[in-house]
C-alpha positions in Angstrom: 220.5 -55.2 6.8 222.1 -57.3 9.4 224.6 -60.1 8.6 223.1 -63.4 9.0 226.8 -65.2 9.9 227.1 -63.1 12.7 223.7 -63.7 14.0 224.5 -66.0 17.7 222.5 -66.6 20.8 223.4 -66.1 24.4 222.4 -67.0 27.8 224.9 -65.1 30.0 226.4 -62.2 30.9 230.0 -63.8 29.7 228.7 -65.1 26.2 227.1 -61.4 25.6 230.4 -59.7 26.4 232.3 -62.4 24.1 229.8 -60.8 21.5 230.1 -56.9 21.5 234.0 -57.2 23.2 235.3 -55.9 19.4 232.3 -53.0 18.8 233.0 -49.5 19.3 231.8 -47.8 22.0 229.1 -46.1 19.9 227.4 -48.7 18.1 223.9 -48.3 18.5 221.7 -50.9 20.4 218.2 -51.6 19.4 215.6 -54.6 21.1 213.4 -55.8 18.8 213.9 -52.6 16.3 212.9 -50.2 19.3 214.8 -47.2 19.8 214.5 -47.5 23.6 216.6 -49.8 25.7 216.4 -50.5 28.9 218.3 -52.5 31.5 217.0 -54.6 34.1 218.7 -56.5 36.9 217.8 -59.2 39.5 218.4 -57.2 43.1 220.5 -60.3 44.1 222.5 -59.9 40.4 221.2 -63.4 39.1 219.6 -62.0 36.2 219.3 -59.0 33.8 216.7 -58.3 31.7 217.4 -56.0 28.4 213.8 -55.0 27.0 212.1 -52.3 25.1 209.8 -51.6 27.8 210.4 -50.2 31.2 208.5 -52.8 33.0 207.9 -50.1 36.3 205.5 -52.7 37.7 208.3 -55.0 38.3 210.1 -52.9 40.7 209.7 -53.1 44.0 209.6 -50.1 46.3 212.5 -49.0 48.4 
């Protein structure tokens, strides 16, 4: 069961680091209760996307 007065939001990269700074290194990560993570970034680094789903039809081809 997860704590609710550690529950916060964030928007950016900084805030999330702020967040998991103080974890260990092998705390777990789940998105939405999936077991599979993936990350996702903007080519240009603008943006990163952190998703249970691989989203291959965003990519472009290199």
């Amino acid at each position: 069961m997860y704590d609710i007065a550690k529950r916060r939001q964030f928007k950016t990269v900084g805030e999330l680091r702020k967040l998991i700074e103080n974890l260990p290194d092998n705390t777990e990560v789940s998105i939405c209760g999936d077991n599979y993570c993936f990350y996702h970034e903007e080519q240009d680094k603008s943006c990163i996307c952190l998703d249970c789903e691989d989203l291959e039809d965003y990519y472009e081809e290199r």
